[in-house]
C-alpha positions as CSV (number, residue, x, y, z in Angstrom):
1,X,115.8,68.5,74.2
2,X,113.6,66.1,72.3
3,X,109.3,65.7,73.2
4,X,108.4,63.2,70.9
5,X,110.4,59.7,70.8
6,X,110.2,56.4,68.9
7,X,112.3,53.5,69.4
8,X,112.3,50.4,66.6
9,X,114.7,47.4,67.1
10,X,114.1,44.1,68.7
11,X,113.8,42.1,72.1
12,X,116.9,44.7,73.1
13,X,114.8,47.7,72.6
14,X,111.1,46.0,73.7
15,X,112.7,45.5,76.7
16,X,113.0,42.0,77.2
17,X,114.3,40.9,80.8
18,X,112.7,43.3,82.4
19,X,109.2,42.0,82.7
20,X,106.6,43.6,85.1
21,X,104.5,42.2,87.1
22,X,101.4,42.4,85.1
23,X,103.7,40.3,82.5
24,X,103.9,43.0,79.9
25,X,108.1,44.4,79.7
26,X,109.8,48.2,80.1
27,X,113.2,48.3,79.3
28,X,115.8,50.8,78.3
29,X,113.8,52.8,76.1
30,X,111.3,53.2,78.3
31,X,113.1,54.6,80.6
32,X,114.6,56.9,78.4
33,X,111.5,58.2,77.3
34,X,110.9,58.9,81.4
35,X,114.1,60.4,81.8
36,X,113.3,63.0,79.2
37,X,109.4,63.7,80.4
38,X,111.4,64.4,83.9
39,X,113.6,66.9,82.5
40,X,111.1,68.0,80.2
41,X,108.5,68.5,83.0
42,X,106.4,70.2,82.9
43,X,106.4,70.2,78.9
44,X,105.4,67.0,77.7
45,X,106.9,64.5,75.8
46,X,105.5,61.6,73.8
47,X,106.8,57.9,72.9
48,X,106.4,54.8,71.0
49,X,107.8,51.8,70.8
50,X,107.6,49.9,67.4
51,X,110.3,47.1,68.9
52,X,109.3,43.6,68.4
53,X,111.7,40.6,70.0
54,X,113.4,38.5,68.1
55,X,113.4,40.5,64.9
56,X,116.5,40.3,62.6
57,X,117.4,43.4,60.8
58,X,115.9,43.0,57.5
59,X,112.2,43.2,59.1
60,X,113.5,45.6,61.1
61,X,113.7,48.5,58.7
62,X,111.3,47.2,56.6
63,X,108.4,46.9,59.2
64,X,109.1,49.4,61.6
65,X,111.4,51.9,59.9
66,X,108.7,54.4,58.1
67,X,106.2,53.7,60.3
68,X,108.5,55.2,62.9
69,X,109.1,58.0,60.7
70,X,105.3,58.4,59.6
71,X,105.2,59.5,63.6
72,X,106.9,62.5,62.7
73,X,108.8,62.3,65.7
74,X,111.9,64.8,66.6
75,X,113.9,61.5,67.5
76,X,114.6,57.9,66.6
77,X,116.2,55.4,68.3
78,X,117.9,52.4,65.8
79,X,119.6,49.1,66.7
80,X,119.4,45.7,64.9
81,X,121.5,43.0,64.1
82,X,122.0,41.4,67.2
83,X,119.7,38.5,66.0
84,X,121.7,38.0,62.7
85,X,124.8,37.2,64.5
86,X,123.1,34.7,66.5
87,X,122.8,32.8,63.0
88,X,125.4,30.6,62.1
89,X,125.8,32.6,59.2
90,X,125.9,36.3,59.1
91,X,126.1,38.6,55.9
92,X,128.1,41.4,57.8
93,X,128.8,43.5,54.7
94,X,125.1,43.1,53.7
95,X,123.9,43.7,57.2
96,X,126.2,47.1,57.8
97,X,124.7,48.1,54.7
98,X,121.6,48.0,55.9
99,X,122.1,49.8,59.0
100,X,123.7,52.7,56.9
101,X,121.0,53.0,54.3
102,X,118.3,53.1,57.4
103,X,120.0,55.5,59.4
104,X,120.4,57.7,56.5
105,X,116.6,57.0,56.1
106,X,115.8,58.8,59.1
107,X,118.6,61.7,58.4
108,X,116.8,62.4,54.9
109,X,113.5,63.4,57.2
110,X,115.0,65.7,59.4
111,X,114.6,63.4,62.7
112,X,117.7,62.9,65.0
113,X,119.0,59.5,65.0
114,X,119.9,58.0,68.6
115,X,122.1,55.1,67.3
116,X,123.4,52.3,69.3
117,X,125.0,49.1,69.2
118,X,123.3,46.8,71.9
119,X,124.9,45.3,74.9
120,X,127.6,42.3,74.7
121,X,126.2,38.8,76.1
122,X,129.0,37.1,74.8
123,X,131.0,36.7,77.6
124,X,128.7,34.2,78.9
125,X,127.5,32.1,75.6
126,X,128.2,29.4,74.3
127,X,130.5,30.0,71.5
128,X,130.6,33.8,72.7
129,X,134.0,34.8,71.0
130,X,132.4,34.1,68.0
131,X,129.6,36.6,68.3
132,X,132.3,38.7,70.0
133,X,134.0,39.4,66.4
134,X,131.2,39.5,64.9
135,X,129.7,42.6,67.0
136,X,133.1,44.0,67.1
137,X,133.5,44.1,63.1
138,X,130.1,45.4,62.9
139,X,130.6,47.8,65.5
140,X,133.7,48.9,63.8
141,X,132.4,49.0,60.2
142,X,129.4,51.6,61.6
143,X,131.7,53.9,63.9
144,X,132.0,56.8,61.1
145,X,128.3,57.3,61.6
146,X,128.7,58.4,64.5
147,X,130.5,62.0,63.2
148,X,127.7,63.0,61.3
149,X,125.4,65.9,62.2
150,X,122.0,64.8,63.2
151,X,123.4,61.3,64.7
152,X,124.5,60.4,68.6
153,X,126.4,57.3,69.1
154,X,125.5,55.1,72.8
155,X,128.4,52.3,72.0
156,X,126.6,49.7,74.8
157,X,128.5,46.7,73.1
158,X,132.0,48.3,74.0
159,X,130.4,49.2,77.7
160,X,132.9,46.6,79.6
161,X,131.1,47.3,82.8
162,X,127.7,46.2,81.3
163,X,129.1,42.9,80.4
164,X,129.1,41.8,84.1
165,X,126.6,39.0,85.1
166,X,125.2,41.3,87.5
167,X,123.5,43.2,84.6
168,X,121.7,39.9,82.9
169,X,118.8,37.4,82.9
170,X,118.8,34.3,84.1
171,X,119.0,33.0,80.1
172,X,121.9,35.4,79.8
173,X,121.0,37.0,76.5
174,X,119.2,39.7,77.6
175,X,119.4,42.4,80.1
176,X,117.7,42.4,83.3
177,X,116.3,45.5,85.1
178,X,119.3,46.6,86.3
179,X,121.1,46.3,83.0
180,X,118.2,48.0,81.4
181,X,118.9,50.9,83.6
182,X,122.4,50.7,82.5
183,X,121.7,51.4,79.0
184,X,119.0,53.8,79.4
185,X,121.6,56.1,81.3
186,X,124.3,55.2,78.6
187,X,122.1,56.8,76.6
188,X,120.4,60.1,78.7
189,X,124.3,60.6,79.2
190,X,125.1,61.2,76.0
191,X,122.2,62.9,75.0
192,X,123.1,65.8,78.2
193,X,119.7,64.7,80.3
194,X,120.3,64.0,83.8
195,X,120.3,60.6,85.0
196,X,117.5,60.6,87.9
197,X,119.0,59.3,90.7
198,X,116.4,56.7,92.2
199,X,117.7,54.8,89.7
200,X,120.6,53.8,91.6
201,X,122.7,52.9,87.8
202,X,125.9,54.8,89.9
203,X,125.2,53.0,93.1
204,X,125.3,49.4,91.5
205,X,127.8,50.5,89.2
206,X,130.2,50.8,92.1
207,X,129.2,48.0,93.6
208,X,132.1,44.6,93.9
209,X,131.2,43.0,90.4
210,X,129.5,39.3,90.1
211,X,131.1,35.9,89.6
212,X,131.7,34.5,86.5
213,X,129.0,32.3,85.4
214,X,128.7,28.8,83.9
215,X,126.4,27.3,81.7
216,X,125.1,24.2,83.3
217,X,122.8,21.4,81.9
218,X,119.8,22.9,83.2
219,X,120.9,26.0,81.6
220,X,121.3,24.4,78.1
221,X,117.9,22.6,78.7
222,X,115.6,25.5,79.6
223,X,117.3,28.7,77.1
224,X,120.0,26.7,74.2
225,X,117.9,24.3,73.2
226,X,114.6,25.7,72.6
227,X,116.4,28.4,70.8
228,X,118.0,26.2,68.6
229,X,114.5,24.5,68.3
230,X,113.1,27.6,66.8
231,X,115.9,28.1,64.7
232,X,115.6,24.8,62.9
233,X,111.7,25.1,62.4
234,X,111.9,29.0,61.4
235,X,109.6,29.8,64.4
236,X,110.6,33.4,66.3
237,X,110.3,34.3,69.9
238,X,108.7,37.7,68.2
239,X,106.0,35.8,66.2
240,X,102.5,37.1,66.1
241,X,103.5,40.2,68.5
242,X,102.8,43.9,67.6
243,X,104.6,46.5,69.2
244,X,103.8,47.1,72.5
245,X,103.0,51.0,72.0
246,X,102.6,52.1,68.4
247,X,101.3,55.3,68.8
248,X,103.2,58.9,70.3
249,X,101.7,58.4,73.7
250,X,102.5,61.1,76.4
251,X,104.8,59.7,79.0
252,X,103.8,59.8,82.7
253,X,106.4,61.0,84.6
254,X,104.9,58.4,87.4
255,X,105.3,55.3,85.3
256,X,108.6,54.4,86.8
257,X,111.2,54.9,88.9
C-alpha cells in the first residue's frame, strides 16, 4: 500500500476531458490518488501531479522526471509518448529509449514505478491505423519492463473496451470522465486496491456499447484544424501551464466520487 503518490506525463495524466466545473481538470490520476486515501483511511496519503498537456516525451523526463523524484515519494506514475506519435514523424527506437532510461531512473531511487501505456484514440482519428502501429510497436518494444521488480504494468492502450466512444470527448483524443474512471480502476486493479463502487466503472462497463462515430466537417473545423495550426507554428496546447499540484498534498477522501 503506497501514502505518497506523484504522477508526471501529459494531457493523459493532467486529466484532460474531464474538466470541473470551476474549469480546472481531475482525471485518472486523481482518482487514483482517492482510491488509495479510501483504502488508506484513516492513514493518510499524499499526491502530486507534475503532468502538463500536450508535452512530448523528451520534456517529459526532462522537466518533470527528478522533480517527481525530488518528492521522495513511495510511487511514480510514468507515461509519455502519446504526443510524439501524433507527429508525422516519430523516432520510435529513440523514444522507447527514453522511456527505458526514465523508468530505470525512478528504479535506481528506490520508488515503485506504476507504468502505463495510455488509452487508444485511434479508432476514431483521422489516419488512426497509423497511430495504431505506432502505439502497438511501442507498446510491444516496452512490455519486458513490465517483469521487473519494483515496476507494475496498466496496458490501457490494449484495453479494447476503453476504445469505445462511450469513454471519449467530444474532440475524440482524450478521455472523458467516464473514461477517466476507466483507467483509474485499470490501474487500482492492478495495484490490489478496491475499486469504490460509486464509481459505477462496472456498471457502464456492462452497459450496450456506443455507435461508431464519424468525423464530420464541424468536427475537422473545431479539433483537426487548430491542431494542425499549432503544429505548423510550434505552439502547444500545454504552453505557459505548470502543473496543476506540484507539491505532496494530502488527499481528501471527500474530493470525489
Amino acid at each position: 500500500m503506497f501514502h505518497s503518490y506523484v504522477a508526471i506525463g501529459d494531457s493523459f495524466t493532467e486529466g484532460v476531458g474531464d474538466e470541473l466545473p470551476d474549469g480546472t481538470v481531475r482525471g485518472w490520476a486523481d482518482f487514483v490518488a482517492l482510491g488509495l486515501a479510501k483504502h488508506a483511511a484513516p492513514e493518510e496519503v499524499r499526491y502530486a501531479n507534475l503532468a502538463i498537456r500536450g508535452r512530448k516525451l523528451g520534456p517529459i523526463v526532462d522537466e518533470q522526471l527528478e522533480a517527481a523524484i525530488a518528492l521522495r515519494p513511495e510511487v511514480i506514475s510514468f507515461n509519455g509518448g502519446g504526443n510524439d506519435m501524433l507527429r508525422p514523424r516519430m523516432p520510435e527506437e529513440s523514444v522507447a529509449a527514453r522511456f527505458r532510461q526514465a523508468v530505470e531512473r525512478i528504479r535506481e531511487e528506490g520508488i515503485h514505478v506504476l507504468m502505463l501505456s495510455g488509452a487508444n484514440p485511434t479508432e476514431h482519428l483521422p489516419l488512426g491505423r497509423v497511430f495504431d502501429a505506432r502505439g502497438v510497436r511501442l507498446t510491444a518494444a516496452l512490455q519486458d519492463l513490465a517483469a521487473m521488480d519494483g515496476v507494475t504494468f496498466v496496458d490501457n492502450f490494449s484495453d479494447r473496451g476503453l476504445r469505445d466512444i462511450r469513454y471519449w470527448s467530444s474532440d475524440k483524443l482524450h478521455l472523458n470522465p467516464l473514461g477517466h474512471a476507466r483507467v483509474a480502476s485499470n490501474v487500482l486493479t492492478a495495484l490490489g486496491v478496491p475499486v469504490p463502487s460509486e464509481w459505477g466503472v462496472a456498471e457502464v462497463a456492462a452497459a450496450p456499447a456506443g455507435q461508431k462515430s464519424r468525423n464530420t466537417a464541424a468536427y475537422y473545423r473545431e479539433y483537426v484544424l487548430p491542431w494542425i495550426g499549432r503544429r505548423l507554428t510550434g505552439r502547444s496546447s500545454g504552453d505557459g501551464r505548470t502543473a496543476k499540484r506540484a507539491t505532496l498534498e494530502p488527499v481528501a477522501i471527500d474530493a470525489a466520487s
